[in-house]
C-alpha positions as semicolon CSV with decimal commas, in nm:
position;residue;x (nm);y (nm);z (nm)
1;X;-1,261;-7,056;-1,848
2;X;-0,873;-7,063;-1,749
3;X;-0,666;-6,804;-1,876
4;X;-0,341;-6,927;-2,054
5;X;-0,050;-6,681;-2,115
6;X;0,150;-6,752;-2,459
7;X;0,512;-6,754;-2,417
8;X;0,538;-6,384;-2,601
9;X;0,293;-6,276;-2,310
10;X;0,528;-6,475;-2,058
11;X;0,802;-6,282;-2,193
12;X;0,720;-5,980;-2,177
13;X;0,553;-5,977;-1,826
14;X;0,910;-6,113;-1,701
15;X;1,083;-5,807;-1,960
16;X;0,850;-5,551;-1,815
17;X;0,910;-5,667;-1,453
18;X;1,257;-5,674;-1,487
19;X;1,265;-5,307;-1,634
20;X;1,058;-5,208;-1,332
21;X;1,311;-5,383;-1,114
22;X;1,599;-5,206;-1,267
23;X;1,437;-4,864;-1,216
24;X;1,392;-4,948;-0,821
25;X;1,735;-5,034;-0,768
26;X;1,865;-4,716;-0,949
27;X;1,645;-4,490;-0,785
28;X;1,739;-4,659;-0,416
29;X;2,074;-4,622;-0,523
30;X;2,056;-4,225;-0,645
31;X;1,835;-4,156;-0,276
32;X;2,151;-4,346;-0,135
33;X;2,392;-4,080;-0,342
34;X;2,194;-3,800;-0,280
35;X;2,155;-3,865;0,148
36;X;2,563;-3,941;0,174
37;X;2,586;-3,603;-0,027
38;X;2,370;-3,442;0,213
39;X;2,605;-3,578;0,519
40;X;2,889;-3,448;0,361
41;X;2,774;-3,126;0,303
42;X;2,531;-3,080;0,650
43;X;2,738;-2,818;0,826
44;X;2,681;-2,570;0,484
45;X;2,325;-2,707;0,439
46;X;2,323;-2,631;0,804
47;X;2,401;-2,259;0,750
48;X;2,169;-2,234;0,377
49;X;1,850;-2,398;0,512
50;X;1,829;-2,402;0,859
51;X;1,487;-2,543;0,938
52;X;1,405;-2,600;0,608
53;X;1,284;-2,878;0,367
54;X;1,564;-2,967;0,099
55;X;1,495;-3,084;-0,187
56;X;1,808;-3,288;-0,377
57;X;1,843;-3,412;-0,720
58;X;2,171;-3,558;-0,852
59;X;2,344;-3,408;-0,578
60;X;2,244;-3,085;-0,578
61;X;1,993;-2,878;-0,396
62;X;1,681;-2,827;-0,609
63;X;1,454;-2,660;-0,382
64;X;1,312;-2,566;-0,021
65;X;1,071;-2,441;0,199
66;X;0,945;-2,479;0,540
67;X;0,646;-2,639;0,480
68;X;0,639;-2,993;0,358
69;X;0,369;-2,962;0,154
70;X;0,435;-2,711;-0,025
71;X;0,790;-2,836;-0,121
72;X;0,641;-3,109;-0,247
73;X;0,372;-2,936;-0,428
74;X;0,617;-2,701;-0,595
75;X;0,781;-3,004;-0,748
76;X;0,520;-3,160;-0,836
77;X;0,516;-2,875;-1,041
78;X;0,825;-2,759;-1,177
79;X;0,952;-3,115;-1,246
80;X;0,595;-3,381;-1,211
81;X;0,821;-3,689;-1,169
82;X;0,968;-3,642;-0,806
83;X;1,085;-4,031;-0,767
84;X;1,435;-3,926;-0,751
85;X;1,431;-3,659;-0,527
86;X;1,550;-3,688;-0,228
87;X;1,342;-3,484;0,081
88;X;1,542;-3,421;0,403
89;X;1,456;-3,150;0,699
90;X;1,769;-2,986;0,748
91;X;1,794;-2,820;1,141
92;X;2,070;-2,644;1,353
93;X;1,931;-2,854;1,638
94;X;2,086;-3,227;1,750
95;X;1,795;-3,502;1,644
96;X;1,701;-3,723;1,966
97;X;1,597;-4,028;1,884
98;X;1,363;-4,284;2,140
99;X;1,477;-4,615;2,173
């Protein structure tokens, strides 16, 4: 037997897609706010969390630790929905990268 969608069903499958689209491209574009905020600010994050996990939300600096992990664990936590947080490791030393 052959499924057959009504048009309501249609709809909303397109309505509900679309919604989910929308929330992907504003969460790419907060990570996008929240890394060029982290550029800007490096040198300071530099000095605040040297080695460290960071932890940004709208800008700011939510959290950190050394361990991966555990940052993420302790979000997890504190906040359950993590999807637009932005993780970076933050280190004094000059990141080589193999071509």
């Amino acid at each position: 037997m052959d499924y057959v969608a009504t048009t309501e069903q249609v709809v909303k499958r397109t309505l509900e897609s679309k919604n989910e689209l929308n929330r992907l491209i504003n969460l790419s574009k907060e990570h996008e706010y929240n890394s060029e905020w982290i550029a800007r600010n490096l040198e300071d994050l530099k000095k605040k969390f040297s080695n460290k996990y960071i932890a940004v939300r709208k800008r700011s600096v939510i959290d950190n630790n050394e361990k991966l992990i555990k940052l993420i664990t302790t979000l997890k936590e504190k906040y359950v929905e993590i999807d637009d947080v932005t993780i970076e490791y933050v280190t004094e030393k000059p990141i080589k990268f193999l071509l």
